[in-house]
Residue frames as a rotation matrix with the C-alpha (Angstrom) as fourth column:
UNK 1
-0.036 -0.932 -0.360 8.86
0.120 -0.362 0.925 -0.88
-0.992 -0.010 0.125 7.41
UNK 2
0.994 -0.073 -0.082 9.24
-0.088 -0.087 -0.992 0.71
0.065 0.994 -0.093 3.81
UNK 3
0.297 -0.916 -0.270 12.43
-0.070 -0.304 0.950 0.15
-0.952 -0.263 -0.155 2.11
UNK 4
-0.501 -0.249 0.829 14.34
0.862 -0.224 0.454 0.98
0.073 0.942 0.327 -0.96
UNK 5
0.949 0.233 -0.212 13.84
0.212 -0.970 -0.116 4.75
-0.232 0.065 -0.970 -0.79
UNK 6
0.417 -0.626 0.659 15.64
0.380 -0.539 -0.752 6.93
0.825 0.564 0.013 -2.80
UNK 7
0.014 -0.591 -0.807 18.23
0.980 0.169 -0.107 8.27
0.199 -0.789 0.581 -0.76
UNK 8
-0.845 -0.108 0.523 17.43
0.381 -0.808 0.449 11.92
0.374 0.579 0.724 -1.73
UNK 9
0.015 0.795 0.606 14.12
0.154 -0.601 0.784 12.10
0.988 0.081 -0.132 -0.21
UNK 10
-0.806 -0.006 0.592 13.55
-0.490 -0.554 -0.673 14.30
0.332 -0.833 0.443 3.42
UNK 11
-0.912 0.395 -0.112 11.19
0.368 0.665 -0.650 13.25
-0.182 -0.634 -0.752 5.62
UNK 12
-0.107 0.856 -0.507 8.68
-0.176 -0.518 -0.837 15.96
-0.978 0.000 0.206 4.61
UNK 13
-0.678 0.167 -0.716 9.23
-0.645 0.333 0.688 14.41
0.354 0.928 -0.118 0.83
UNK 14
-0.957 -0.103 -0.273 8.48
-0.080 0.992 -0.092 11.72
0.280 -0.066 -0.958 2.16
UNK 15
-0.520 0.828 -0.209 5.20
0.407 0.025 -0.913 12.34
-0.751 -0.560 -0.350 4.61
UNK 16
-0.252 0.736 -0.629 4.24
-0.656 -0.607 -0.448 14.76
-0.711 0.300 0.636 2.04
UNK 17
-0.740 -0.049 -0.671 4.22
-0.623 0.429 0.655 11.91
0.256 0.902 -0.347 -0.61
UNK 18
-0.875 0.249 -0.416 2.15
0.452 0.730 -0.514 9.88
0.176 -0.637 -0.750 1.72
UNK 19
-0.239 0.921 -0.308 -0.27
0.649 -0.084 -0.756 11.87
-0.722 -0.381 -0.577 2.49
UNK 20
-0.492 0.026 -0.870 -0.72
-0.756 -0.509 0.412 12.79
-0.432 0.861 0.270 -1.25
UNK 21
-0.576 0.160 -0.801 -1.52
-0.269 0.889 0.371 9.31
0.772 0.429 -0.469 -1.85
UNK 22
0.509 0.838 0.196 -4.37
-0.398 0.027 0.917 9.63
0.763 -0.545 0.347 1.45
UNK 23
0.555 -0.253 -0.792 -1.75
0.577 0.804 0.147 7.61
0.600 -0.539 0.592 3.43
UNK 24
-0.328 -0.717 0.615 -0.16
0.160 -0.684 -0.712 10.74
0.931 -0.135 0.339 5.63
UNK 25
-0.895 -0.406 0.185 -0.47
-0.181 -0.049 -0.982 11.38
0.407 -0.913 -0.030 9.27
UNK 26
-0.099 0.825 0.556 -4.29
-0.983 -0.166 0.071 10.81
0.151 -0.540 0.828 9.72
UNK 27
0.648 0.257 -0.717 -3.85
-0.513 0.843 -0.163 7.30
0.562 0.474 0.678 8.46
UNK 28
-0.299 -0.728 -0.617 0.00
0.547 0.399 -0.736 6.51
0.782 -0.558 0.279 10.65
UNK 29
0.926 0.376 0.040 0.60
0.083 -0.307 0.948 7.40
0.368 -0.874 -0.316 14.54
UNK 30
0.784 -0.619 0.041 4.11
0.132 0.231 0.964 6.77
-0.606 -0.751 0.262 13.64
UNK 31
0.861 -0.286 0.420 6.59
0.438 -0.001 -0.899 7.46
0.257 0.958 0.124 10.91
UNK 32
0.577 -0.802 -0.155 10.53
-0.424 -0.457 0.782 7.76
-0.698 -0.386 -0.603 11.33
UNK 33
0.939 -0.322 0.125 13.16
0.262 0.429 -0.864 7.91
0.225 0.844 0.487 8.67
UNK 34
0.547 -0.759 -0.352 16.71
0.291 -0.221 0.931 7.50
-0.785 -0.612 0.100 10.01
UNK 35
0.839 -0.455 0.297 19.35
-0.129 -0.698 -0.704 9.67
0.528 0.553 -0.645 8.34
UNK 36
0.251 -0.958 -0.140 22.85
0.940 0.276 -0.202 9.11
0.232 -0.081 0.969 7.74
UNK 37
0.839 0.122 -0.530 24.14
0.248 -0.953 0.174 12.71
-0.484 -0.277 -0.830 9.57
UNK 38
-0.083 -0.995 -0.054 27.64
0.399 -0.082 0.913 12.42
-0.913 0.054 0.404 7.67
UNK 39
-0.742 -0.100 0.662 26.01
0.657 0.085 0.749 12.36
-0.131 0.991 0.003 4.37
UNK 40
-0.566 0.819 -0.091 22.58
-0.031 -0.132 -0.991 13.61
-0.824 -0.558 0.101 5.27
UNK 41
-0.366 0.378 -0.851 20.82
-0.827 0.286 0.483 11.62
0.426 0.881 0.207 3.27
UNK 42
0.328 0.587 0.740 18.31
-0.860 0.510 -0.025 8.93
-0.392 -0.628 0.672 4.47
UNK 43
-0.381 -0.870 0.314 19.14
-0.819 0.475 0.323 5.70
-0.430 -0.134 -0.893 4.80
UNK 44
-0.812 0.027 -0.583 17.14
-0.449 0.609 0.654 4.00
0.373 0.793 -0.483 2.29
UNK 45
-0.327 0.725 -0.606 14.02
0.811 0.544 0.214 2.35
0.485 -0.422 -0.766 4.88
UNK 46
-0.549 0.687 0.476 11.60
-0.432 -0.721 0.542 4.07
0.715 0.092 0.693 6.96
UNK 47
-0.948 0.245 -0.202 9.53
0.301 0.895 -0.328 3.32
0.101 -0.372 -0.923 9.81
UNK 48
-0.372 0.927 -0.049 5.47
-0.707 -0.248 0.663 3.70
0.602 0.281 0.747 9.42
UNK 49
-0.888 0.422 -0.182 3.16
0.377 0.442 -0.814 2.84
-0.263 -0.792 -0.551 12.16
UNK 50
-0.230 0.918 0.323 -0.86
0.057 -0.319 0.946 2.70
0.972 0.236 0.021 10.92
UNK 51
-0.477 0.677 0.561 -3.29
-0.878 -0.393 -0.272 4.07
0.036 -0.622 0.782 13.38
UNK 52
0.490 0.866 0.104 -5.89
-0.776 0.487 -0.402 1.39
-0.398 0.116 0.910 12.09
UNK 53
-0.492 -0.594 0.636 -4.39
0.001 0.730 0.683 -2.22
-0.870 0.337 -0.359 10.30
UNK 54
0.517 0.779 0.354 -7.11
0.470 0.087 -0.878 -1.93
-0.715 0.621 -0.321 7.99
UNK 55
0.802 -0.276 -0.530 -4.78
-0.236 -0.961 0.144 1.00
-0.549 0.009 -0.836 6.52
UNK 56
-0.355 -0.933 -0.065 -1.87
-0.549 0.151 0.822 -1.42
-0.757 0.327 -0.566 5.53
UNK 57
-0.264 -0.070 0.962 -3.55
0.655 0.719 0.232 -2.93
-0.708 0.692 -0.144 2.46
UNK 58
0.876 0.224 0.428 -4.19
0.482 -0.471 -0.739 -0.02
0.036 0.853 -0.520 0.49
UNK 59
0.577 -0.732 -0.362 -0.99
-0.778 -0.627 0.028 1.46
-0.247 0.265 -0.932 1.27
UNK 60
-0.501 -0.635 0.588 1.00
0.038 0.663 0.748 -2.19
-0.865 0.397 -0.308 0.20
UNK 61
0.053 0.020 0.998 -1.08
0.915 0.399 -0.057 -1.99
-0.399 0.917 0.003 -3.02
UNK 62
0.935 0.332 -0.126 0.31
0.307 -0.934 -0.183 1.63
-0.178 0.132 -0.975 -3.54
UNK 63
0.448 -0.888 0.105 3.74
-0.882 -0.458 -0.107 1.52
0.143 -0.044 -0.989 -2.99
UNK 64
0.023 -0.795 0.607 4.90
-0.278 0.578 0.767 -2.41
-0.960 -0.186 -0.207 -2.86
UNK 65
0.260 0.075 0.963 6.54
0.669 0.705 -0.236 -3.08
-0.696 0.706 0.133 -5.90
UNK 66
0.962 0.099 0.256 6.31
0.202 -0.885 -0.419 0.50
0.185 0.455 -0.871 -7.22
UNK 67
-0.316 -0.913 0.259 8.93
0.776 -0.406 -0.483 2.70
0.545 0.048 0.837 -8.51
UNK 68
-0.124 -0.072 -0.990 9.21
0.770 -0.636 -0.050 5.55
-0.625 -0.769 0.134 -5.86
UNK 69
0.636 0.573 0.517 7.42
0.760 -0.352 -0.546 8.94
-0.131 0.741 -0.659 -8.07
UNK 70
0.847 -0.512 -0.143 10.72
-0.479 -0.851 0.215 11.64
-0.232 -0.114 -0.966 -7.25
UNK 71
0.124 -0.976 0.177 14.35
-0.451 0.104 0.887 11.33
-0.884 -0.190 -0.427 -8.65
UNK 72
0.400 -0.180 -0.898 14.10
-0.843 0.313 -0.438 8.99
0.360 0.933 -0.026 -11.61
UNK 73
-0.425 -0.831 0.360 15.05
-0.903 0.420 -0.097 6.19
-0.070 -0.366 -0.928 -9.48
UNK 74
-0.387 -0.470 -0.793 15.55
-0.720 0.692 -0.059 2.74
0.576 0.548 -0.606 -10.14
UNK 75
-0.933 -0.195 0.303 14.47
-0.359 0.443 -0.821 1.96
0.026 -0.875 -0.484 -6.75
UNK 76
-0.166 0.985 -0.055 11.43
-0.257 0.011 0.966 -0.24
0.952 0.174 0.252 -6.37
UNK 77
-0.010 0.293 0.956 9.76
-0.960 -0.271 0.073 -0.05
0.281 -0.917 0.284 -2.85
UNK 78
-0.306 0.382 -0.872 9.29
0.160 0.924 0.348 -2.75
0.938 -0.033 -0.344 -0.52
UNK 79
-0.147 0.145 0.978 7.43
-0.778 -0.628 -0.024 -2.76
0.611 -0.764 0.205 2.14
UNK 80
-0.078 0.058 -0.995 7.80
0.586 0.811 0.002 -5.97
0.807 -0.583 -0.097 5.27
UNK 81
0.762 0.643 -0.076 7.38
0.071 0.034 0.997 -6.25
0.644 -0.765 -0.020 8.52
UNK 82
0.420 -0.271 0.866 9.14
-0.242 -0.953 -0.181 -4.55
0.875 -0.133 -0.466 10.98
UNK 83
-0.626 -0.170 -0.761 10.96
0.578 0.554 -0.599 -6.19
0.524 -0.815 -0.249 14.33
UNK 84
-0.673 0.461 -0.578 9.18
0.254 -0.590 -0.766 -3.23
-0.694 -0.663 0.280 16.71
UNK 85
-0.410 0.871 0.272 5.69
0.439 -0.074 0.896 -3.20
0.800 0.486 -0.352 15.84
UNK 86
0.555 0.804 -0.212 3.05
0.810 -0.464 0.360 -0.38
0.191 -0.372 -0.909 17.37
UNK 87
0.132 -0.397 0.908 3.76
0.037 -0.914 -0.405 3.00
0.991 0.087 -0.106 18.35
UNK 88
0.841 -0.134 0.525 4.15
-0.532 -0.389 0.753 2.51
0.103 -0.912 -0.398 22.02
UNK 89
0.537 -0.769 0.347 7.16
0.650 0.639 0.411 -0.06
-0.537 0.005 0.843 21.24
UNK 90
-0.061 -0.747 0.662 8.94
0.812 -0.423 -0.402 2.33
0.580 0.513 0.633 18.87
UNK 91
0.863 0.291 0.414 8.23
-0.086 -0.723 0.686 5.06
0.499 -0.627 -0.599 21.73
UNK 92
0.888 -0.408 0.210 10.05
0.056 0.550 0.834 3.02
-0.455 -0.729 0.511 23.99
UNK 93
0.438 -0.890 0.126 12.81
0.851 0.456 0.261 2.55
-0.290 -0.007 0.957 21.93
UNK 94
-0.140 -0.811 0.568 13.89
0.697 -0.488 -0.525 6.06
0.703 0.322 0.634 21.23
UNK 95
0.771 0.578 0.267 13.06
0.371 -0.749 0.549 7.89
0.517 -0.324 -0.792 24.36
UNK 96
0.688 -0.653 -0.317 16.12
0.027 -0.414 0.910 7.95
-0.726 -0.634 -0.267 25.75
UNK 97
0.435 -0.584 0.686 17.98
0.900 0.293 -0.322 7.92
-0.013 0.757 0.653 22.17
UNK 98
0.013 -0.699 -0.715 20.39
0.536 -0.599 0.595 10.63
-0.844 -0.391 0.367 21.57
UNK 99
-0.648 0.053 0.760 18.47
0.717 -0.294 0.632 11.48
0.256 0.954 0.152 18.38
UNK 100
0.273 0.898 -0.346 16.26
0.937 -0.165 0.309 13.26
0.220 -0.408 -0.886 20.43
UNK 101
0.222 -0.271 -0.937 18.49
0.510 -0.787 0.348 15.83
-0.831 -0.555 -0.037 21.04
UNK 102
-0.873 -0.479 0.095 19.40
0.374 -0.531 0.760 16.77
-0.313 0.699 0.643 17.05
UNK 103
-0.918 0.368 -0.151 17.31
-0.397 -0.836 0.379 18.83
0.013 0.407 0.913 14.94
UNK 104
0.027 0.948 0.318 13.39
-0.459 0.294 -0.838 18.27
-0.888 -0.123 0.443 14.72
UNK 105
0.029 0.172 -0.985 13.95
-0.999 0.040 -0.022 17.24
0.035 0.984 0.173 10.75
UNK 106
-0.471 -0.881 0.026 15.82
-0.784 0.406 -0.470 14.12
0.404 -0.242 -0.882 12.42
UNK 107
-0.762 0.386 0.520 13.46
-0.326 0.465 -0.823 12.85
-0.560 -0.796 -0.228 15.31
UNK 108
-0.849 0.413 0.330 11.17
0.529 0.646 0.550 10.48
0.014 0.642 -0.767 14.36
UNK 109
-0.683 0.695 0.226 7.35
-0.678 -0.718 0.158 11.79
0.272 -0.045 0.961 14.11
UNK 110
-0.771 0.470 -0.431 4.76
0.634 0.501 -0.589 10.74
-0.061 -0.727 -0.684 16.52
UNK 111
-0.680 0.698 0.226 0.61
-0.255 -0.514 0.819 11.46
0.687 0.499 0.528 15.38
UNK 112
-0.658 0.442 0.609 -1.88
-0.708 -0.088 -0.701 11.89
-0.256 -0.893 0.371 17.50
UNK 113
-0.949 -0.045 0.313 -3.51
0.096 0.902 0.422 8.11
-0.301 0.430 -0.851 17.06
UNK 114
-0.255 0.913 0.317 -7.51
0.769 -0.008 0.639 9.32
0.587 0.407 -0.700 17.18
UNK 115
-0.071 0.589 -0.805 -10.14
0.919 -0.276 -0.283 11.91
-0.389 -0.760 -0.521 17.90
UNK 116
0.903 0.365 0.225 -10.48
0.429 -0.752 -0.501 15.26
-0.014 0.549 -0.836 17.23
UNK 117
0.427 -0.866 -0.260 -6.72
-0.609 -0.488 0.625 15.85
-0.668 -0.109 -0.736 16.98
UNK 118
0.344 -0.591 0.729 -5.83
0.509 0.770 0.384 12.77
-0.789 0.239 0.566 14.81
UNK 119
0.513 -0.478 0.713 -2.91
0.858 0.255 -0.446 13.14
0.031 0.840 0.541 12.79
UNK 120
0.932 -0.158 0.325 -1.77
-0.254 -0.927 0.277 16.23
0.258 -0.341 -0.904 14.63
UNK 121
-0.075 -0.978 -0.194 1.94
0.483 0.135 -0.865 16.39
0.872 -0.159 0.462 15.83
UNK 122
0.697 0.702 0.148 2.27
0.227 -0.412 0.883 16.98
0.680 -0.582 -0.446 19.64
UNK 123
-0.008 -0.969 0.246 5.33
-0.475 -0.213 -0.854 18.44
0.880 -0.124 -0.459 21.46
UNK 124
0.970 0.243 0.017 6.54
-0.047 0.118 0.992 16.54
0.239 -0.963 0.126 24.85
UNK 125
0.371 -0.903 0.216 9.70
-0.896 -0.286 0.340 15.89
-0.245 -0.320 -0.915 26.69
UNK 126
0.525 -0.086 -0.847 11.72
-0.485 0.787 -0.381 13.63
0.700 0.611 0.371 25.38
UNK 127
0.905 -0.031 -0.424 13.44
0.308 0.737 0.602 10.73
0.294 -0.676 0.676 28.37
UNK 128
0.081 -0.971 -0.224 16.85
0.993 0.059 0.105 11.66
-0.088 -0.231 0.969 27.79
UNK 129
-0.778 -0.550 0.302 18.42
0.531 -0.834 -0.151 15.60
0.335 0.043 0.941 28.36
UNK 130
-0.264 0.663 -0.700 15.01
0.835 -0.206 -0.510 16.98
-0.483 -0.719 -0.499 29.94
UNK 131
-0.725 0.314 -0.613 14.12
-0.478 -0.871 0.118 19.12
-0.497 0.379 0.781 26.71
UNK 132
0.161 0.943 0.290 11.43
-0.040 0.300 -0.953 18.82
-0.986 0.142 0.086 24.58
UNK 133
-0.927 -0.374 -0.029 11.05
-0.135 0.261 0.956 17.07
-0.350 0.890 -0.292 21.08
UNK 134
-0.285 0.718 -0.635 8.41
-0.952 -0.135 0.275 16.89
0.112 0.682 0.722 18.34
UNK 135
-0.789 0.315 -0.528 7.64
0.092 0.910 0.405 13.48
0.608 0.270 -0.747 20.01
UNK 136
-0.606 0.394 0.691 4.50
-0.780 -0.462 -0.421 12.92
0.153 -0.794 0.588 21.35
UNK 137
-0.909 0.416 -0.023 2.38
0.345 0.722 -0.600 10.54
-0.233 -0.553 -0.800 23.38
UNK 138
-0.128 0.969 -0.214 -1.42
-0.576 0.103 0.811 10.31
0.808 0.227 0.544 22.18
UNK 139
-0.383 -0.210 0.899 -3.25
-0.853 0.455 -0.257 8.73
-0.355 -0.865 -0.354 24.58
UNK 140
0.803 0.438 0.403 -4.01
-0.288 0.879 -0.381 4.70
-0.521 0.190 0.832 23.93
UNK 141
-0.264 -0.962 0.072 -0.92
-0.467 0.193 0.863 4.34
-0.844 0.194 -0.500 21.63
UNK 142
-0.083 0.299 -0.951 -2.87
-0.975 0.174 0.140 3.05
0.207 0.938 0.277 18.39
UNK 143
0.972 -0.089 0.218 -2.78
0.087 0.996 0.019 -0.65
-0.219 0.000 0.976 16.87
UNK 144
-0.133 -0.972 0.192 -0.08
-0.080 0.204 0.976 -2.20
-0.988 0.114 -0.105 16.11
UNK 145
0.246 0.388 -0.888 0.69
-0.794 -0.445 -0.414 -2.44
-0.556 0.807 0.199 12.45
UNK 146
-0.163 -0.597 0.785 1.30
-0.403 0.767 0.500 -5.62
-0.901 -0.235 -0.366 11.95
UNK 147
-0.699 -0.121 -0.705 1.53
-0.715 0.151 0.683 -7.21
0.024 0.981 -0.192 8.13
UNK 148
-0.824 0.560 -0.090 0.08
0.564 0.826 -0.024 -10.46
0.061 -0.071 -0.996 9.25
UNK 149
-0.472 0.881 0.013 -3.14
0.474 0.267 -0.839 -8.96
-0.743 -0.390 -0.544 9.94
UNK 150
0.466 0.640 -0.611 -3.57
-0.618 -0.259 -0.742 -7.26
-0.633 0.724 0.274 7.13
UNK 151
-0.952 -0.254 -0.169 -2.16
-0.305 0.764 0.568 -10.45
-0.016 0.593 -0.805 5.02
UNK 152
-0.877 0.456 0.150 -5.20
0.479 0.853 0.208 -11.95
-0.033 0.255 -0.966 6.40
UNK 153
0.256 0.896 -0.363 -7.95
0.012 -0.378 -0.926 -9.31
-0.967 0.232 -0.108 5.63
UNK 154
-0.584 0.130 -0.801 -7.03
-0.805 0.034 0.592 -10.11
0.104 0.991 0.085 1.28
């Protein structure tokens, strides 16, 4: 989970900042920022699922601690551990969510996890209303991204 984001940045600020900094959809399998739809304006956190764990210690010594590189803001990142860890648990929890049905900008984003597609975005149906959303199902579901394990590869 990142939090303290600037409240100003879009998801595609966002991913695109990430994967400026090498950490962007080849590197996650998962990556949803919830938005406030009254204001529309994100709600400050973020959720980021690595492909690999190996992945979460260069991105914590990138961005925990750091001021945030858009806005002028004050905010300094943090980045902890997440209750739903992996990318088939945060699946689970929004397939039948009723974000699924608003705009693609909205719905979380779901990378293909490896192979010769990784980091690809893959359309499928989403659980609830029987259209289709910009989630998709790789097959294996990645690792999990769990802090502890990359606590204990420093």
């Amino acid at each position: 989970m990142v939090r303290n984001i600037p409240n100003k940045y879009t998801q595609q600020m966002l991913l695109s900042e990430f994967a400026g900094a090498n950490h962007g959809p080849t590197k996650m399998d998962f990556f949803y920022l919830p938005i406030d739809f009254k204001n529309k304006c994100n709600r400050g956190y973020a959720f980021v699922n690595f492909c690999d764990y190996n992945d979460i210690v260069p991105f914590l010594e990138e961005y925990n601690g750091s001021r945030w590189k858009k806005f002028n803001s004050d905010k300094v990142c943090d980045v902890t551990y997440a209750r739903i860890q992996g990318k088939s648990a945060m699946l689970k929890r929004f397939e039948n969510s009723a974000l699924m049905e608003k705009d693609d900008e909205y719905r979380p984003k779901v990378f293909v996890s490896y192979g010769e597609r990784k980091g690809e975005i893959e359309v499928i149906n989403s659980g609830g209303g029987g259209g289709s959303s910009s989630i998709m199902m790789g097959a294996g579901g990645g690792v999990s991204s769990s802090l502890h394990r990359a606590a204990a590869i420093q």
